[in-house]
N, C-alpha and C positions, 0 to 999 in steps of 0.2 A: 048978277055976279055969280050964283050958286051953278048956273045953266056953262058959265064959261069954264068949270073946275071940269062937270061932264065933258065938255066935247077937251080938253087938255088931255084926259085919259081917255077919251075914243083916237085921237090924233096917235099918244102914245101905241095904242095897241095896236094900232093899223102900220105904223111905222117900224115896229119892232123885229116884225120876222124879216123883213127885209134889211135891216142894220145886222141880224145875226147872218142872213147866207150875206151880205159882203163881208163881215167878220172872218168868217169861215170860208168863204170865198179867197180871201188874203193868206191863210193858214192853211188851203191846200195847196194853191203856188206854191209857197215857202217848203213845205215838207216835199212835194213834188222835185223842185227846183233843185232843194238839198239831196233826195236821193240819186237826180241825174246827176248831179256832180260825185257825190260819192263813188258809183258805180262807171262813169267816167275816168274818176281815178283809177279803180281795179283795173278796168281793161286795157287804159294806158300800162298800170304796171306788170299785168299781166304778160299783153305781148313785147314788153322788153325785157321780160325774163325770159322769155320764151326765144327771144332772139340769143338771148345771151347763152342761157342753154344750152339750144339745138349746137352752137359752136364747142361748146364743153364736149360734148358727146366725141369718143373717141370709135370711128371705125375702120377694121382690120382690112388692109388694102383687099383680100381678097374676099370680103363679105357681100355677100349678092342683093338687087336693093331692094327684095321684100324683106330682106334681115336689117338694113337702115331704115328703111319705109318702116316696122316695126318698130324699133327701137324711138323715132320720132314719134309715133301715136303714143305707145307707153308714156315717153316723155310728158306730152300735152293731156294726156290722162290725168298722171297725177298731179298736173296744175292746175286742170281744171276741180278737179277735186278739193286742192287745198285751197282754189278761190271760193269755190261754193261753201266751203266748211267756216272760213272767215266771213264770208258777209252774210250767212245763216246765224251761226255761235257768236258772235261778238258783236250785235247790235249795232251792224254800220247803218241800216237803214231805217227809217221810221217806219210806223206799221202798213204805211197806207200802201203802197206796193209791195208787191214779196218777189224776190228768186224764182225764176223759170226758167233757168238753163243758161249754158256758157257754152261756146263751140271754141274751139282754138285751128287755125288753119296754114298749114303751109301755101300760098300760093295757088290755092284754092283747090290743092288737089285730095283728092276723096283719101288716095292712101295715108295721106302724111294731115289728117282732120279728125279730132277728136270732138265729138261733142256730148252733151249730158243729156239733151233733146232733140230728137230725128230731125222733129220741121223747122231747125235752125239750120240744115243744110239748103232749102229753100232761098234762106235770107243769104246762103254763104254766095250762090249763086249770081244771087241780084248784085256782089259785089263788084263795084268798078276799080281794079289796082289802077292807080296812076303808074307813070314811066316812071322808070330808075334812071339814074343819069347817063347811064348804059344807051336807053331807048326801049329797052325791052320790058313789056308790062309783066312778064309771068313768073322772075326768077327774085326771088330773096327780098319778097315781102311774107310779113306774118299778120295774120289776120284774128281778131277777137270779137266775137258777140255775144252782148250779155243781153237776156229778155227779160221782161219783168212781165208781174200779170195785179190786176187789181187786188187786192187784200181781202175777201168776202164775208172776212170778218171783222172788219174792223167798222166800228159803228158810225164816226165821222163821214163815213162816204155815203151812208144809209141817208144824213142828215142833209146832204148837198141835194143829193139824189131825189131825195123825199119832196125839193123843191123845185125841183124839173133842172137841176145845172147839170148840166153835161160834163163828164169828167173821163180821162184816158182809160181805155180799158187795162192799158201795158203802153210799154215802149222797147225798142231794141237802142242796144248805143251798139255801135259797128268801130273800131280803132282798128288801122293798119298801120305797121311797122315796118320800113324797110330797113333789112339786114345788109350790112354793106359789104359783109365780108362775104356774104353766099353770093354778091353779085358777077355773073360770068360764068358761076361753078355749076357745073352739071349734077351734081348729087341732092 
């Protein structure tokens, strides 16, 4: 009887660090899962603000188009800005991934693309616009991509880690918006 209390706590401790990484296994999903939808969200709302924007903008019939081409970058500047400044300052994300850049993209053209990080012009690239109902893929979509990058501090990932589990280094979420009213329009 004494022999059978030993091997109940040898059972126990052999068991144990593998109930904590699936523990922790389950609660990286979850904070994972929760920041892709979060950051989801932004980019969604993101480029329909940005749609909705770009249409606010008033310009002067005889305005040449590196002065609208300007005027859209500025635009997508400071939204990128105020997205980066909310989901850094107001704790949309949990700690395990962080903020690595937001790009905003007219149609994927370089003068009317704002971004906060160079090599998310890369990803803008990779993008495939679907057809407008038009037929044509290149005119009055608005494109968003947010990167994220692993957390290097934060100590939960140490613990996965520290047990050989594999975990994302980052991810991109890519949302495209088409604008129905630039559809057709040459500006």
């Amino acid at each position: 009887m004494k022999n059978q209390r030993g091997q109940d706590l040898v059972e126990f401790a052999l068991l144990i660090p593998f109930f904590f990484i699936f523990i922790f296994g389950i609660m990286y999903c979850g904070f994972a899962f929760g920041d892709y939808i979060t950051l989801n969200n932004e980019a969604r709302s993101a480029a329909r603000e940005a749609v909705i924007g770009i249409d606010s903008i008033k310009f002067d019939k005889g305005e040449t188009q590196e002065k609208q081409d300007k005027a859209v970058k500025d635009y997508y500047q400071t939204l990128v800005n105020d997205y980066k400044d909310a989901i850094e300052d107001n704790g949309m994300m949990t700690n395990l991934y962080i903020f690595d850049g937001m790009l905003i993209s007219e149609d994927k053209k370089v003068e009317r693309t704002y971004t906060s990080k160079d090599e998310l012009l890369q990803s803008l690239q990779k993008v495939n616009l679907p057809k407008n109902p038009n037929g044509n893929s290149d005119k009055g979509s608005v494109i968003v991509i947010i990167k994220t990058k692993m957390n290097p501090a934060y100590a939960f990932t140490y613990v996965l880690s520290g047990y050989g589990v594999s975990l994302l280094d980052g991810y991109e979420i890519t949302y495209i918006m088409y604008n129905e009213n630039k559809a057709g329009n040459n500006s």
